[in-house]
C-alpha positions in Angstrom: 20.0 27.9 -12.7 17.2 26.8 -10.8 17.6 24.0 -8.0 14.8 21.4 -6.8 14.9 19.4 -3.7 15.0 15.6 -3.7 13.5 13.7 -1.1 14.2 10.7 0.2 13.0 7.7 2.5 14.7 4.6 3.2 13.9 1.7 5.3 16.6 -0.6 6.4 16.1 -3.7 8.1 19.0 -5.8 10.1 18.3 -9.2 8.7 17.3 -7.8 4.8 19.3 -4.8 4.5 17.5 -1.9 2.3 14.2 -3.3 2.0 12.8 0.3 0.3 14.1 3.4 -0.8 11.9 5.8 -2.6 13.2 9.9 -3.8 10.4 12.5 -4.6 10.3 15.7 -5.8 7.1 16.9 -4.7 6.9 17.6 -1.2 3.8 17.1 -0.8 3.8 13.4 -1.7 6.9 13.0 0.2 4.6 14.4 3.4 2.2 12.0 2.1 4.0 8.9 2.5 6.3 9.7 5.5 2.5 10.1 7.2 1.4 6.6 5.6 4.7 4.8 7.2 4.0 6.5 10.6 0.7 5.5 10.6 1.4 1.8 9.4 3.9 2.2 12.5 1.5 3.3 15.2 -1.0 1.0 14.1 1.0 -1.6 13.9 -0.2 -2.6 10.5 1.4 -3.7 6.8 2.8 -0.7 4.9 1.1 -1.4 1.6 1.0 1.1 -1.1 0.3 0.7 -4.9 0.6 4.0 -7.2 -1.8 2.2 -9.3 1.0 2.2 -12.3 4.6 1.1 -11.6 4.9 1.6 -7.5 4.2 -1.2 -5.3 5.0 -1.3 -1.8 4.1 -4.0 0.9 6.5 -4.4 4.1 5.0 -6.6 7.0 4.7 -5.0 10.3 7.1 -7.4 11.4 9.7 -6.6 9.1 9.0 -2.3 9.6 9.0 -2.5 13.6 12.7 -3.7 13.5 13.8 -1.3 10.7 15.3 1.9 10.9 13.7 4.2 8.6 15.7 7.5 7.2 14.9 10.7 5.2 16.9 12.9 3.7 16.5 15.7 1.3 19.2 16.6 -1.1 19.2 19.9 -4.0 19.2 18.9 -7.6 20.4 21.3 -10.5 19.0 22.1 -13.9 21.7 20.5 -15.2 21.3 16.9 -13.2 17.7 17.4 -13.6 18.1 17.2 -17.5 20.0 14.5 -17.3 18.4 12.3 -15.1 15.7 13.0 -17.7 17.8 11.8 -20.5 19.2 8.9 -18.9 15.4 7.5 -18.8 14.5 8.1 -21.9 17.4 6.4 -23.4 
């Protein structure tokens, strides 16, 4: 059986609790975003992101400087991976 990685970023804030928590599968767009969050941090800008189709993301500076942000990648089977891909079909 072949095994995928799932990744994962979450931001939790103190006073909101989970404000986002986002799993991909492709690495690359996990790079991607984890890159877009760093720089919203070091700039000390909004992290705004819209996938142009069902993904919008828009945290104020204020509320990501006093968040703790964790990723975490996690193996999927075949089997999980079939379905999960049920599950949103039905």
């Amino acid at each position: 059986m072949k095994t995928t990685y799932n990744f994962n970023i979450k931001v939790i804030n103190e006073k909101y609790g989970q404000i986002l928590s986002e799993n991909f599968v492709d690495q690359t767009q996990f790079k991607i975003f984890l890159k877009m969050v760093h720089g919203a941090l070091e700039l000390k800008e909004d992290l705004s992101f819209f996938d142009g189709n069902t993904f919008l993301v828009h945290i104020p500076f204020s509320f990501l400087k006093n968040s703790m942000v964790l990723t975490s990648t996690f193996e999927i089977s075949l089997a999980e991976q079939v379905k999960n891909k049920l599950e949103t079909l039905v």
